[in-house]
C-alpha positions as CSV (number, residue, x, y, z in Angstrom):
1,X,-46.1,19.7,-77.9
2,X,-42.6,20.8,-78.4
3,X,-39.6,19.1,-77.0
4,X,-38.1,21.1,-74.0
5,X,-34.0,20.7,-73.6
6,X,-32.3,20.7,-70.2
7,X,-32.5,24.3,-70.0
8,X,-36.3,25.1,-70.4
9,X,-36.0,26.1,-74.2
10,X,-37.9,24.1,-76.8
11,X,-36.3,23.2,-79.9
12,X,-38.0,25.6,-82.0
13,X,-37.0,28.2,-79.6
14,X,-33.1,27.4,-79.9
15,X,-33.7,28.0,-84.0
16,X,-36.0,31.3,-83.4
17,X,-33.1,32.9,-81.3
18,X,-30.1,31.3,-82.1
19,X,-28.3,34.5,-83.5
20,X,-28.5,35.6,-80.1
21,X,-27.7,32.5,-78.6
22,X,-24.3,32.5,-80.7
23,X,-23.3,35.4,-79.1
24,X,-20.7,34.8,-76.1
25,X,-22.0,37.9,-74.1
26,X,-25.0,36.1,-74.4
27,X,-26.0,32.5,-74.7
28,X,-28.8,30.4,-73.3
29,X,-29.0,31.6,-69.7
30,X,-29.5,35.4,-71.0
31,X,-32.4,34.1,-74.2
32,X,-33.8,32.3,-70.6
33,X,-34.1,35.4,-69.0
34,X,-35.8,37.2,-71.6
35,X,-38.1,34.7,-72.0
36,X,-39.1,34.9,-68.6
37,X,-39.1,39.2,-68.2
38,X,-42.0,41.6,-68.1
39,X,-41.6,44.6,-70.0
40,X,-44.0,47.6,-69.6
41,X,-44.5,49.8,-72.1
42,X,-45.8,53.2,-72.1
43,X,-47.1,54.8,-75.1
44,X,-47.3,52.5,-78.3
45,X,-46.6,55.1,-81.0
46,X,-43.7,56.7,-82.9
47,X,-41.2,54.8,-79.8
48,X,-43.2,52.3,-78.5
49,X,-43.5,50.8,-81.8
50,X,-40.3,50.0,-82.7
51,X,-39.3,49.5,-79.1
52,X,-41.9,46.4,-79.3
53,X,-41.0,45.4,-82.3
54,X,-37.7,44.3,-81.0
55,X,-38.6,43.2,-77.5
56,X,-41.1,40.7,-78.8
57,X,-38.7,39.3,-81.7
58,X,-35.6,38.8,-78.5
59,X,-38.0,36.7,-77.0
60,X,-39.2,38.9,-74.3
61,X,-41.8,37.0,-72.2
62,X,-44.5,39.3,-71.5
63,X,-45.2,42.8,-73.1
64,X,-47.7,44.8,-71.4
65,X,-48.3,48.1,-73.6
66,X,-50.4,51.0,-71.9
67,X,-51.8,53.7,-74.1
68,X,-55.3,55.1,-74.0
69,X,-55.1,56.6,-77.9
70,X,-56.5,55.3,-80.9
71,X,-54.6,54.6,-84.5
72,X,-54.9,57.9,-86.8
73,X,-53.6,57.9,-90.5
74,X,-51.3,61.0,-89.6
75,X,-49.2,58.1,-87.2
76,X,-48.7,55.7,-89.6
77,X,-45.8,57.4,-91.3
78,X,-44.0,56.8,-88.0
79,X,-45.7,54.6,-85.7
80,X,-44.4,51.4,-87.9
81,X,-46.7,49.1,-85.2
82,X,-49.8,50.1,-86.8
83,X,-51.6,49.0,-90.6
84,X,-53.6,51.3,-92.6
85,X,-56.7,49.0,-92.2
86,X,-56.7,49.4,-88.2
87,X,-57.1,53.0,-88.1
88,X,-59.5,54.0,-85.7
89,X,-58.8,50.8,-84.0
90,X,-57.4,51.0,-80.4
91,X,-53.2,51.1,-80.8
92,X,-52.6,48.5,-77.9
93,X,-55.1,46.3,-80.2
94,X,-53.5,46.9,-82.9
95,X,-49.8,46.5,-81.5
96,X,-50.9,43.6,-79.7
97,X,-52.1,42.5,-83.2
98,X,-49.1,43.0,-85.2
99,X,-46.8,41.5,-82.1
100,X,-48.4,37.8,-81.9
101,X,-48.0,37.7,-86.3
102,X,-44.4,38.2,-85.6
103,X,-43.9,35.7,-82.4
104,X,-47.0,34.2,-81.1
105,X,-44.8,32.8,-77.9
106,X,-45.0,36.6,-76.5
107,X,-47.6,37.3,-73.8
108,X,-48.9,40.5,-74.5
109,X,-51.5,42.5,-72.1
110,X,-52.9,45.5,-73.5
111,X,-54.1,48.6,-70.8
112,X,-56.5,51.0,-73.2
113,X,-56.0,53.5,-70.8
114,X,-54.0,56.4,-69.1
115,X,-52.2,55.1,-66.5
116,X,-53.0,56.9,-63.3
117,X,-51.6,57.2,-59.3
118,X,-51.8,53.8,-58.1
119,X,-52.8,52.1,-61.4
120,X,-49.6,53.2,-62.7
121,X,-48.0,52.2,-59.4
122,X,-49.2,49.0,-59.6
123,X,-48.3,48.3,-63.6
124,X,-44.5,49.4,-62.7
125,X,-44.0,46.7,-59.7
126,X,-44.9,43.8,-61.9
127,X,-42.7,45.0,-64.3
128,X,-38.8,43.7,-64.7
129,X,-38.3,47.6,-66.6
130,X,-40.2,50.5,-67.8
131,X,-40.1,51.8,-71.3
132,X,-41.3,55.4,-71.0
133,X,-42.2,56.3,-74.8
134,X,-44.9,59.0,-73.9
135,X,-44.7,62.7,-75.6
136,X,-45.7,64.5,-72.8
137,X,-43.8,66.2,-70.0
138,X,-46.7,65.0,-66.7
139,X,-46.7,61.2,-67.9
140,X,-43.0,61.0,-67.8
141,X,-43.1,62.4,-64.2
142,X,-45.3,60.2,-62.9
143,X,-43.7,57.3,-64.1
144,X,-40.1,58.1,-63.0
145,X,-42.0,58.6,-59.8
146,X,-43.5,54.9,-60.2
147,X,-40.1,53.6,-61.2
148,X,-37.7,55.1,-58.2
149,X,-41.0,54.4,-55.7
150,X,-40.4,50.8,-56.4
151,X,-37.1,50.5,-57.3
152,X,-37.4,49.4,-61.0
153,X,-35.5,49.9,-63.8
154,X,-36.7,53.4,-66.5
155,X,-35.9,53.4,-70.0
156,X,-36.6,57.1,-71.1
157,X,-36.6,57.8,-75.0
158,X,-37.7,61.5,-76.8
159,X,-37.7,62.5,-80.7
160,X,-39.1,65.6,-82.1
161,X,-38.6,67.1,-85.3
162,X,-34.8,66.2,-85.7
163,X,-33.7,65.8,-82.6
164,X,-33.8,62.7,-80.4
165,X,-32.4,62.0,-76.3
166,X,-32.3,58.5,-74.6
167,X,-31.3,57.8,-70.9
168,X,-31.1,55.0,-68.7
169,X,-31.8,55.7,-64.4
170,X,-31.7,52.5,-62.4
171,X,-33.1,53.4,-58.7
172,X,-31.6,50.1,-57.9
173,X,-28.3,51.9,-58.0
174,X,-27.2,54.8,-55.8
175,X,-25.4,56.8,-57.9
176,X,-27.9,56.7,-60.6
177,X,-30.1,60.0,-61.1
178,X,-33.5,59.7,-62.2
179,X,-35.7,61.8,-65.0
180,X,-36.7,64.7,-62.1
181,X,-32.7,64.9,-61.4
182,X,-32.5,65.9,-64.9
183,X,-35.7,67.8,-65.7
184,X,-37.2,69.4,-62.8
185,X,-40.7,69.3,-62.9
186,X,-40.9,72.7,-60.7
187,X,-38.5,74.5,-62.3
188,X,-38.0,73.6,-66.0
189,X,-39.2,70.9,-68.7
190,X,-37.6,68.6,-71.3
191,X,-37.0,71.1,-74.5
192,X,-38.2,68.2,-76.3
193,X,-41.4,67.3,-75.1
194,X,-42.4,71.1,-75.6
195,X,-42.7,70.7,-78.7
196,X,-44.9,68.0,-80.1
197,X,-45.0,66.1,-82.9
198,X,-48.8,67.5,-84.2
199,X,-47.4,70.7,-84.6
200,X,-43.6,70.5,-85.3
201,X,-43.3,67.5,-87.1
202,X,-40.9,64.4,-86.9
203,X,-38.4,62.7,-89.3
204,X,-40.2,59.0,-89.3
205,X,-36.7,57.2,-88.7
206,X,-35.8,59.3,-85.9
207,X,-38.3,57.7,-83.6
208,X,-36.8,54.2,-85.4
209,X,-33.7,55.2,-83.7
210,X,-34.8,55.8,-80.1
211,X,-37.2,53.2,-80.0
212,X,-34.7,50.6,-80.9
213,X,-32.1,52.0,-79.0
214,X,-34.6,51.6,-75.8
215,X,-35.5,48.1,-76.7
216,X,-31.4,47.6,-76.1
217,X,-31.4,49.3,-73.2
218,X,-34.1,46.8,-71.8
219,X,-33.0,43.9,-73.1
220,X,-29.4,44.8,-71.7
221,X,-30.6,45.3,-68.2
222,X,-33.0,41.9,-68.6
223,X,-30.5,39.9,-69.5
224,X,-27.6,42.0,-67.6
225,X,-24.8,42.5,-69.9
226,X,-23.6,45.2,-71.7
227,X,-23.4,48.5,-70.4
228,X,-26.8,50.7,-70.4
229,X,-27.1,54.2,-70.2
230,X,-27.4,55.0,-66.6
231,X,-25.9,58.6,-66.0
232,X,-25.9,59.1,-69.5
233,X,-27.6,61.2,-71.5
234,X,-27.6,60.1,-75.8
235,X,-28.5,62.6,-77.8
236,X,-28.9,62.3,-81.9
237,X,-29.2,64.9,-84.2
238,X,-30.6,63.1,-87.3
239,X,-30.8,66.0,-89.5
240,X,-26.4,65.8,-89.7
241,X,-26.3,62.3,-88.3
242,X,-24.4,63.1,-85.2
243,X,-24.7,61.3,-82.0
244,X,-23.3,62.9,-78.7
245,X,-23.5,62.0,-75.3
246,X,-23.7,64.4,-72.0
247,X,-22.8,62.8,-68.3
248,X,-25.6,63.3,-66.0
249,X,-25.4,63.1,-62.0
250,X,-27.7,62.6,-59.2
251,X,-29.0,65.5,-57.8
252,X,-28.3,65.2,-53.8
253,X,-31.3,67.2,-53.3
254,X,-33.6,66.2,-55.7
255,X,-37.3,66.0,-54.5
256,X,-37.9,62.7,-56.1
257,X,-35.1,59.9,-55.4
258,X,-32.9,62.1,-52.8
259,X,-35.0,59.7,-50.1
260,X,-34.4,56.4,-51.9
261,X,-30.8,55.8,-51.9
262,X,-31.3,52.4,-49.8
263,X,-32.5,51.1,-52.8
């Protein structure tokens, strides 16, 4: 068994992660924290891929991955999770696969299903933050629902054709809007989720982009330091390699978090 130092990490552990640990904003006590973190992760495709690529090389303890698809040739010039020999085969398999090769210390518990009501509910409170790396316009509802219902942290990314968004919203603080404050599911939708990928198409490293750039968005609020995204909305624009950023407020009267401000 490996040696254990004073402050719970082994030996082998302080040499898997000590780039991080050199870092001052980070150290020990942050490398700690991911190691002891649940991440949930919906949607283990074009985002979700990279997004877990990352999370389980920092060190994050526990990975659960939720998506109900299966692995088609036409995602594998994107969805850089998945192997040409495991199409057909379930993608939370198949990430869960590729995610112990690269650090076997990650827990990783796969949900071959589509998250619903009070299944999803349930997911979201075990869970330190929520990745939301779905393509469609009702799952990212439901889980900003899930997130500000229980107070925990959502990491939204989006990439279509050229064009890519992230955003942070944190329920645990008031000022913070969430995904309905943004994109009204009565009255309008997120341009980008219109359009989807099987129709329109997708530059493969643009979903690189946003899926790493939400795997630092976790790991920042994990291992809180840095400064995440919250109120912020990222957008890149791949096509002339141009990032911009709007400033997003909460809505006062928003249907979905205008009741949880005591969180």
């Amino acid at each position: 068994m490996l040696e254990k130092n004073h402050q719970g990490l082994s030996d082998q552990d302080l040499l898997r992660y000590s780039r991080h640990i050199l870092l001052d904003e980070m150290g020990i006590e942050v490398q700690e924290r991911f190691s002891k973190a649940n991440v949930l992760v919906i949607g283990a495709g074009g985002l979700g891929s990279p997004a877990l690529l990352y999370l389980a090389s920092a060190g994050i303890g526990r990975l659960t991955i939720a998506d109900h698809d299966s692995v088609d040739l036409t995602n594998l010039q994107r969805q850089i999770l998945h192997r040409n020999d495991r199409i057909g085969q379930s993608k939370v398999a198949s990430g869960k696969q590729t995610i112990e090769q690269l650090n076997p210390q990650v827990q990783v518990e796969c949900i071959e299903m589509k998250l619903l009501a009070d299944q999803l509910l349930d997911q979201v409170k075990k869970a330190d933050v929520v990745l939301d790396c779905s393509d469609n316009f009702a799952t990212r509802h439901a889980v900003n629902r899930a997130c500000v219902n229980s107070g925990v942290p959502l990491v939204s990314g989006a990439g279509v054709r050229w064009d890519g968004q992230l955003s942070v919203f944190d329920p645990r603080d008031a000022t913070s809007p969430c995904y309905h404050c943004l994109f009204p599911e009565d009255t309008t939708s997120d341009p980008l989720l219109e359009e989807r990928c099987a129709t329109m198409g997708v530059f493969a490293p643009l979903t690189g982009v946003i899926g790493t750039l939400q795997a630092a968005q976790a790991l920042q609020i994990v291992g809180q330091f840095g400064s995440p995204a919250v109120g912020r909305l990222l957008m890149f624009d791949s096509m002339h390699t141009r990032f911009s950023e709007l400033q997003i407020g909460k809505d006062p009267h928003c249907l979905v978090c205008s009741q949880h401000n005591h969180l």
